[in-house]
N, CA, C and O atoms as a printed pandas DataFrame, in Angstrom:
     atom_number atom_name residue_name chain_id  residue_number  x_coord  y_coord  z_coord
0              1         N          UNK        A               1    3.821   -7.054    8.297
1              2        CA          UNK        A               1    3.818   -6.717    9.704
2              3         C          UNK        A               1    4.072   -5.218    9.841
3              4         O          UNK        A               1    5.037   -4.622    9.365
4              5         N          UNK        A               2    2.996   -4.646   10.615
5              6        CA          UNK        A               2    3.201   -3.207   10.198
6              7         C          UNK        A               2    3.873   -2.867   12.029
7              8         O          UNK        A               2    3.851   -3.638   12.988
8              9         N          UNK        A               3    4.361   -1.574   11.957
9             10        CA          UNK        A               3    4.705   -1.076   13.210
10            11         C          UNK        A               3    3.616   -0.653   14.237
11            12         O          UNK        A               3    2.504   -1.023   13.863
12            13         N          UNK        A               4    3.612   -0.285   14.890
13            14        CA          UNK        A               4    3.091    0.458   16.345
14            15         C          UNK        A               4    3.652    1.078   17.236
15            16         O          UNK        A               4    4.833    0.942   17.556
16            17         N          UNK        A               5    2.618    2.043   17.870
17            18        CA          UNK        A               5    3.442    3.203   18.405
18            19         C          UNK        A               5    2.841    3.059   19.983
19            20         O          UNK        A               5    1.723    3.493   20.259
20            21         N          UNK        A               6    3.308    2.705   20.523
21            22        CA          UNK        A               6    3.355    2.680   22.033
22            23         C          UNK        A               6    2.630    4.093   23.278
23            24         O          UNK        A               6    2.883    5.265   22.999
24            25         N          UNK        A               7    1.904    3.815   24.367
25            26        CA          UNK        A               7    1.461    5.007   25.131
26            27         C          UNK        A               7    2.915    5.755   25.234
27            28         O          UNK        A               7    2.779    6.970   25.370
28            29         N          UNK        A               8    4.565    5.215   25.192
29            30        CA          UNK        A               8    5.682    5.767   25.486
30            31         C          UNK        A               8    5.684    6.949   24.800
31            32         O          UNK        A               8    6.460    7.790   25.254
32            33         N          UNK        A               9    4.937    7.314   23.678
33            34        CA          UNK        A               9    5.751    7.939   22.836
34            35         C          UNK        A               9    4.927    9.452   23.024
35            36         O          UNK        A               9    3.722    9.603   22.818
36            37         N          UNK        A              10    5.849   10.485   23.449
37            38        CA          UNK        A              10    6.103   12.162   23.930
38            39         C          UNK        A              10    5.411   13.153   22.656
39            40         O          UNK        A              10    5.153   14.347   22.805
40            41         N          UNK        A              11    5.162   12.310   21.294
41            42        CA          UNK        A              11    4.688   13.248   20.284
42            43         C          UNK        A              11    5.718   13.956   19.764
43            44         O          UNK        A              11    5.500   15.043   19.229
44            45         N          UNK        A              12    6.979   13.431   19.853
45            46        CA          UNK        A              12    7.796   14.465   19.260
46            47         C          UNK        A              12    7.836   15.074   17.907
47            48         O          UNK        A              12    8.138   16.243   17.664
48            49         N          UNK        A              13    7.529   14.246   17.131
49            50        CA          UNK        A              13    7.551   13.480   15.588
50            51         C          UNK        A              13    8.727   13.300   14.756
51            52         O          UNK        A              13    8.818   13.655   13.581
52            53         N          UNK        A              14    9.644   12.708   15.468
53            54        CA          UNK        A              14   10.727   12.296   14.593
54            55         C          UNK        A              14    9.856   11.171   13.969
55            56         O          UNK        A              14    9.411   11.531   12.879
56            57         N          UNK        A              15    9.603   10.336   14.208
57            58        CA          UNK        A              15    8.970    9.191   13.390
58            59         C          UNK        A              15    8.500    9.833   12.116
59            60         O          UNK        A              15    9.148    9.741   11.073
60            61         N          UNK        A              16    7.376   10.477   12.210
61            62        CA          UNK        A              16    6.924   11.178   11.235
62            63         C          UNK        A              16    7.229   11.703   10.520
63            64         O          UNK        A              16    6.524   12.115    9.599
64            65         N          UNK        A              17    8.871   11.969   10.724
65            66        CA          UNK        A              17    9.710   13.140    9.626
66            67         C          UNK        A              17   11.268   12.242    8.859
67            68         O          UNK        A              17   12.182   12.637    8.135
68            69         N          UNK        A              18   10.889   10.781    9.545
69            70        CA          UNK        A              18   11.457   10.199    9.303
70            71         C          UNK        A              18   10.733    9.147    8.109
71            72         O          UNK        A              18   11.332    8.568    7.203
72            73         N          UNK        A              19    9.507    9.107    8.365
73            74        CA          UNK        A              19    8.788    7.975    7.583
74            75         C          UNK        A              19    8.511    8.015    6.121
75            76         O          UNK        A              19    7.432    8.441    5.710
76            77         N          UNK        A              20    9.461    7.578    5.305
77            78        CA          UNK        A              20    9.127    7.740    3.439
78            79         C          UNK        A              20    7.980    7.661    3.025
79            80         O          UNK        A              20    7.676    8.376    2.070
80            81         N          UNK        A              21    6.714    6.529    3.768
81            82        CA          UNK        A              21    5.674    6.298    3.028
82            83         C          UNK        A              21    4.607    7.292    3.937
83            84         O          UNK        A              21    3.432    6.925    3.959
84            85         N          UNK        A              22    4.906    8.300    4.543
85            86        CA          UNK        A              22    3.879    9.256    5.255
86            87         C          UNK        A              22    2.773    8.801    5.784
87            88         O          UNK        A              22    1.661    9.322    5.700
88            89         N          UNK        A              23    3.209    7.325    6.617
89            90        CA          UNK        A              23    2.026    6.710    7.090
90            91         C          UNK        A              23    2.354    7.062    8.556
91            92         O          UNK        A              23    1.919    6.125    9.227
92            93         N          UNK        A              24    2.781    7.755    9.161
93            94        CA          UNK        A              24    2.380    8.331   10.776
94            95         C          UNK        A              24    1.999    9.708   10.726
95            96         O          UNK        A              24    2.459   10.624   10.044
96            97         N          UNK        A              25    0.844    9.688   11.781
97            98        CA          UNK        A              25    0.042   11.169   11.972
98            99         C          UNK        A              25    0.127   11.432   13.212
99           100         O          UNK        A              25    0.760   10.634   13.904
100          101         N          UNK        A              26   -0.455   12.568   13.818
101          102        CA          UNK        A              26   -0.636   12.866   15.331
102          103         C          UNK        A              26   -1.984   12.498   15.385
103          104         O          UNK        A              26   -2.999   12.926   14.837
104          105         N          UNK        A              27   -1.675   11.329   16.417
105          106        CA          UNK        A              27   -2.856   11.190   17.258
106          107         C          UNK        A              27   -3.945   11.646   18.371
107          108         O          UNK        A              27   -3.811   12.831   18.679
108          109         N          UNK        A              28   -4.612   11.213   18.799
109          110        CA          UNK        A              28   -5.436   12.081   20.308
110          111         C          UNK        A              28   -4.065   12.315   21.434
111          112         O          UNK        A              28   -3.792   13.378   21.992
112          113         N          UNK        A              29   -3.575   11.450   21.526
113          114        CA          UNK        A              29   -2.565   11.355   22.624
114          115         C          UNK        A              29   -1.253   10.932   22.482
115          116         O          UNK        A              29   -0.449   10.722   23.390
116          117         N          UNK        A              30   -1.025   10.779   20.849
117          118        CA          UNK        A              30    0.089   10.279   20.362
118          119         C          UNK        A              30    0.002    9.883   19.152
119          120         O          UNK        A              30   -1.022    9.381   18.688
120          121         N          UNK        A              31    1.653   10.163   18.157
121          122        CA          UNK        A              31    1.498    9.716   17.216
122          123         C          UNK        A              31    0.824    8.418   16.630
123          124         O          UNK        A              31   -0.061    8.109   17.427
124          125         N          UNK        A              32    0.854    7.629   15.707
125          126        CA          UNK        A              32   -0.476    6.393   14.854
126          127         C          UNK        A              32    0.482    6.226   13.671
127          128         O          UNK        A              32    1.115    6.990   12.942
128          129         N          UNK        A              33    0.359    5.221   13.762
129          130        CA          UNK        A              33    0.609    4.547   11.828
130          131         C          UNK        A              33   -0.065    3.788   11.342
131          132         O          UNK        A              33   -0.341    2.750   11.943
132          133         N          UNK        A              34   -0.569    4.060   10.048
133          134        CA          UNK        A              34   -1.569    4.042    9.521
134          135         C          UNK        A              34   -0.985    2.296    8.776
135          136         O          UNK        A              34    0.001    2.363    8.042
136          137         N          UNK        A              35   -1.574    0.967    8.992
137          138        CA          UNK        A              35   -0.676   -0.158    9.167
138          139         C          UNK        A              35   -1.009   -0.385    7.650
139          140         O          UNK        A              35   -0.287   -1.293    7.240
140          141         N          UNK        A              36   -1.986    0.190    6.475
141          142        CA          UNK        A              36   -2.038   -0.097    5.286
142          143         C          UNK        A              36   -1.197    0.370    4.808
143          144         O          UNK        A              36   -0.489   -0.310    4.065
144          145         N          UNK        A              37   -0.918    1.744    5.034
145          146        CA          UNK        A              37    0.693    2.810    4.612
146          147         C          UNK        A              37    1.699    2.138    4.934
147          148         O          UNK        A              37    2.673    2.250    4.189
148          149         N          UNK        A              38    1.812    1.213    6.143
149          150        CA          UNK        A              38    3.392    1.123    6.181
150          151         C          UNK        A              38    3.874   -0.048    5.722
151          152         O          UNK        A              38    3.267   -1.117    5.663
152          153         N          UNK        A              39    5.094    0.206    5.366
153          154        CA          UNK        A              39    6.103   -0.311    4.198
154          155         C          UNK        A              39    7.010   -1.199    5.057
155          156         O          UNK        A              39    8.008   -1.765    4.610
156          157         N          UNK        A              40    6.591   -1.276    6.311
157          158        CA          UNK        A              40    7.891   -2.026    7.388
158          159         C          UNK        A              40    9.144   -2.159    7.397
159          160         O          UNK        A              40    9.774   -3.101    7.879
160          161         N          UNK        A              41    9.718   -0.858    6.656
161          162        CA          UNK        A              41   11.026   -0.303    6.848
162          163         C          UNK        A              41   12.072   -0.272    8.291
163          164         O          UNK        A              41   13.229   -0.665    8.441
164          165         N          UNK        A              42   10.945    0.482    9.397
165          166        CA          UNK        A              42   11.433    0.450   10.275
166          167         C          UNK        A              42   12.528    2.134   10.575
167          168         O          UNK        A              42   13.339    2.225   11.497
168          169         N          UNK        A              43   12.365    2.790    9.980
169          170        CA          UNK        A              43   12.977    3.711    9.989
170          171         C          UNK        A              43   12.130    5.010   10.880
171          172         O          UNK        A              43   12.722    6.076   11.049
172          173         N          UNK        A              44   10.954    4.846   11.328
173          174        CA          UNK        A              44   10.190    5.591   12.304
174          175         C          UNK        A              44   11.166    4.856   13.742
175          176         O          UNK        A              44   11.995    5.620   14.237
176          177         N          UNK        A              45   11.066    3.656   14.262
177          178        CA          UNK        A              45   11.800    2.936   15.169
178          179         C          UNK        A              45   13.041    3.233   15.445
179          180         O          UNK        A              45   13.318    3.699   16.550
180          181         N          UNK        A              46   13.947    3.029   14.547
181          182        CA          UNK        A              46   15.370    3.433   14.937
182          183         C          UNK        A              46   15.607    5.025   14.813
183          184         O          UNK        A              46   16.807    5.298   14.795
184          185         N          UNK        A              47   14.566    6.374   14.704
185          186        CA          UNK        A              47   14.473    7.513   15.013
186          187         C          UNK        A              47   13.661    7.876   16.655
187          188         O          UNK        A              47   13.948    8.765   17.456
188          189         N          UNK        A              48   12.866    7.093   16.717
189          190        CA          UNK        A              48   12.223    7.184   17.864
190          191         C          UNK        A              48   12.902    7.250   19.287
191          192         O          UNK        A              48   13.063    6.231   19.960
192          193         N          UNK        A              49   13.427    8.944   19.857
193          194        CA          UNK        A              49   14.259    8.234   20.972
194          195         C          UNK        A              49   13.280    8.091   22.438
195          196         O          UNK        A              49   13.512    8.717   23.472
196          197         N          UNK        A              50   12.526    7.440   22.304
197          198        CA          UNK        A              50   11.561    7.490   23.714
198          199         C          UNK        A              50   11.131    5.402   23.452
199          200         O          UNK        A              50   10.312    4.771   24.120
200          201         N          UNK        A              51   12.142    4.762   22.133
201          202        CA          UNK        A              51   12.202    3.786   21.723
202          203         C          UNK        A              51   10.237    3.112   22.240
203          204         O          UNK        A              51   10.190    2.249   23.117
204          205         N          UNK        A              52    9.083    3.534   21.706
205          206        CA          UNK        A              52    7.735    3.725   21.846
206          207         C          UNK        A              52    7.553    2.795   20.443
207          208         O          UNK        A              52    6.431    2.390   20.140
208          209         N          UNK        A              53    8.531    2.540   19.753
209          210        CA          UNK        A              53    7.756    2.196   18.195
210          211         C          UNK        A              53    8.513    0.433   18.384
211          212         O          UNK        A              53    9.564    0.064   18.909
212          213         N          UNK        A              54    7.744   -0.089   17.900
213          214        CA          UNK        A              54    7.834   -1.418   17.647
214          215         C          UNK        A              54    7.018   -2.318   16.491
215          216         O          UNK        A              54    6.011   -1.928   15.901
216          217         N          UNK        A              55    7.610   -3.468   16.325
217          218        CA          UNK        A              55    7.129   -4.526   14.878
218          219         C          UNK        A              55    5.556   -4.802   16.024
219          220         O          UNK        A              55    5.363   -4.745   17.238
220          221         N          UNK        A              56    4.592   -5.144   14.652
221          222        CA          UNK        A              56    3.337   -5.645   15.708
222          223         C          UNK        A              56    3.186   -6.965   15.635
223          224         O          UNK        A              56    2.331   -7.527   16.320
């Protein structure tokens, strides 16, 4: 079960600087995680403060 990133999310990129397996990028309008990369840690989520990231 990989994560997802919600219209909520401001682009900040904590997720991204948080994520071990470097599966979030900047998107057109917001960060993306790439759902083959992710490792479902969950550690983009509990950095995220606009709380935009969720299990899919």
């Amino acid at each position: 079960m990989a994560y997802v990133i919600s219209d909520e999310c401001v682009s900040c990129g904590a997720c991204a600087a948080q994520c071990p397996a470097e599966a979030i990028s900047e998107g057109d309008s917001h960060f993306e995680i790439n759902p083959d990369a992710c490792l479902d840690c969950g550690a983009c989520a509990d950095t995220c403060p606009m709380s935009a990231i969720s299990a899919e």
